[in-house]
N, C-alpha and C positions, 0 to 999 in steps of 0.2 A: 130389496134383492139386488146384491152386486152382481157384474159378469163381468170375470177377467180369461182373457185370453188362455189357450192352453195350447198351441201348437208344437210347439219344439222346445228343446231343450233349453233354451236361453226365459220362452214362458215358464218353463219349468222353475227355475230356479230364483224368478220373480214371485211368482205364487205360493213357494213355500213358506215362506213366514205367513203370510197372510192368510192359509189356510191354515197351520199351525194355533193363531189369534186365534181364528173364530171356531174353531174345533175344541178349544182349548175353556172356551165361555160355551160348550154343550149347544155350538152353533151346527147346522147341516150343509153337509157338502154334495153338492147335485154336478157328478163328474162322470167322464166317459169312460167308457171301460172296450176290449176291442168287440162284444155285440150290442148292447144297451146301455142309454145312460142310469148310471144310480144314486142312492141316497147314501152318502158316508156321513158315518161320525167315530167318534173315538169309542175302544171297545169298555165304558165304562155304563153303570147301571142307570145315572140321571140322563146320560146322551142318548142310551137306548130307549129310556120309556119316552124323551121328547119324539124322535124318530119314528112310534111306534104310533103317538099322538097323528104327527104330521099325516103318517099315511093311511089312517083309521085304520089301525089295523091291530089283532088280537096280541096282546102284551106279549104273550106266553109265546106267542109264535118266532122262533127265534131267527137273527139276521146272520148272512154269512161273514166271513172274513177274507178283504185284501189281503196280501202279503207282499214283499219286494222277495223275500227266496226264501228256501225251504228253512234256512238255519233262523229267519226270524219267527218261523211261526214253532222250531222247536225252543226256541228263550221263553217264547209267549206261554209252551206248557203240551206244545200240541206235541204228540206221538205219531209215528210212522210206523208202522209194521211195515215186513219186509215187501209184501204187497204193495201198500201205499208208496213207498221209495220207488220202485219199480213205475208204479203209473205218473210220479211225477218224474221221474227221470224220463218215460216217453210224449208224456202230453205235459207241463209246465216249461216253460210258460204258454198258457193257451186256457181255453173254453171248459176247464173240466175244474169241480169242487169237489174236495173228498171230504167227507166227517171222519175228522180222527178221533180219539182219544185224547184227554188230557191230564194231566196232573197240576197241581199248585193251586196257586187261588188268584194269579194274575187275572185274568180272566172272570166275570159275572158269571154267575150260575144260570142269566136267561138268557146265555148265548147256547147253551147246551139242548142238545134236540133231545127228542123222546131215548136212544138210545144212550143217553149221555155223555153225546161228541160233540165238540163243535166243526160247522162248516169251514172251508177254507178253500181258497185257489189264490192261484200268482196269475195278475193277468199278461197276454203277449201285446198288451197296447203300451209302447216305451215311456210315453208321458208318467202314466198315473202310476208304473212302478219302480219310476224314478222319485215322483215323489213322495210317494209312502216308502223310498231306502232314505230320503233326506228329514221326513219327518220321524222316522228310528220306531216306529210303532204302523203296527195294521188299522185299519182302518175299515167300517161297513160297507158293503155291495149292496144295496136292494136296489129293484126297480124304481125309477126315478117317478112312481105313480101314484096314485091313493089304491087301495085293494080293489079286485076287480076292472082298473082301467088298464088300456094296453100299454105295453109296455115303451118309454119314450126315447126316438132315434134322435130327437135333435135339441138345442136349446130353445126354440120357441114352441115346441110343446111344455115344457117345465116352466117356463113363464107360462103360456096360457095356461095350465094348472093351476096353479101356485100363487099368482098374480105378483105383489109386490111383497112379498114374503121378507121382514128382516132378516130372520134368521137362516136364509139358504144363503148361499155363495154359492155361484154356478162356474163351474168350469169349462168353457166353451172351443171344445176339441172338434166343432165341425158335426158335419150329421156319419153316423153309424151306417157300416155298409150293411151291415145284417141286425134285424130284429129277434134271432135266435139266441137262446137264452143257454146258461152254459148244462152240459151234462154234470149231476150229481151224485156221487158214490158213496157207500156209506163202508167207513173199510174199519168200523171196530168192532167186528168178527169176523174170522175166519172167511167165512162165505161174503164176498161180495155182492153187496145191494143198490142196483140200481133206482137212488129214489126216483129220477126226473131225466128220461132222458131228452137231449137237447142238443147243443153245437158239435160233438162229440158220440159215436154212432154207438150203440152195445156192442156191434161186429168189430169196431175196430178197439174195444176195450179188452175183449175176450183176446185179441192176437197177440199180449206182449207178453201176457204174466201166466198163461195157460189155467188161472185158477178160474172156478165156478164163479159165476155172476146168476145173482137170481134176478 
């Protein structure tokens, strides 16, 4: 288990190859995000079943997606309805994932949830989506935990986790002010669906777009 620095921009730009490397060998990256640390890997099918290994957790249950801005996760295939545009125009970057729609075949089929979206948000923490616009591709968000454990504010929880783990590379951005986890949308129909709400209120989801949230 490495830990390299993650503070500013100049870590920034040190890390990126380096996380690139070992992302690239279906390695896991345990980085922070602005409320929890998570588990990243590249959005391909062998990094996802290792990921899925690491955190015992149900294959089929699918991970969300980083992004650096909205125009890379529509290259990647995702869809915005005019809804979706609306809420990331008021909340990205920030605390909130929506499930879009997709098209193509960039993307694994177990990244897709029962609705047949996949998840996504852009986070407001400048590090991590500096690096994921330098590495040119998204990257996974899960909680940096095994299923069931809480969710990890710092890098010496994911060490004590994890222990001496090759295959993580931790990204060490300092402890996490908040353990709130972000709100989740599900916007591929019509009706907005609140799977999970979280850092981001329903009350203030309902204020921009005037449409139904169930």
């Amino acid at each position: 288990m490495t830990v390299v620095s993650f503070r500013d921009d100049d870590d920034v730009g040190s890390a990126a190859p380096l996380v690139d490397a070992h992302l690239t060998k279906d390695g896991v990256l345990a980085h922070p995000t602005e409320t929890v640390y998570g588990f990243g890997c590249r959005p391909d099918s062998r990094a996802l079943s290792a990921l899925s290994q690491l955190k015992q957790r149900d294959a089929t249950k699918p991970f969300l997606l980083l992004v650096a801005t909205r125009r890379m996760a529509e290259d990647w295939g995702m869809r915005f309805t005019d809804v979706a545009a609306e809420l990331v125009r008021q909340f990205w970057p920030g605390p909130l994932t929506l499930v879009l729609g997709v098209t193509g075949t960039k993307l694994p089929d177990s990244l897709k949830g029962p609705t047949g979206g996949v998840a996504v948000r852009c986070s407001s923490l400048k590090t991590i989506t500096m690096l994921i616009e330098k590495l040119g591709y998204p990257i996974t968000s899960t909680s940096a935990n095994r299923s069931g454990e809480a969710a990890a504010t710092d890098v010496e929880m994911v060490e004590r986790r994890f222990g001496d783990d090759p295959n993580i590379l931790i990204l060490d951005g300092g402890k996490m002010a908040t353990a709130v986890p972000s709100t989740v949308v599900d916007c591929t129909d019509r009706t907005l669906r609140v799977v999970r709400e979280g850092a981001i209120s329903l009350a203030r989801l309902k204020s921009p777009t005037g449409t139904r949230v169930l």
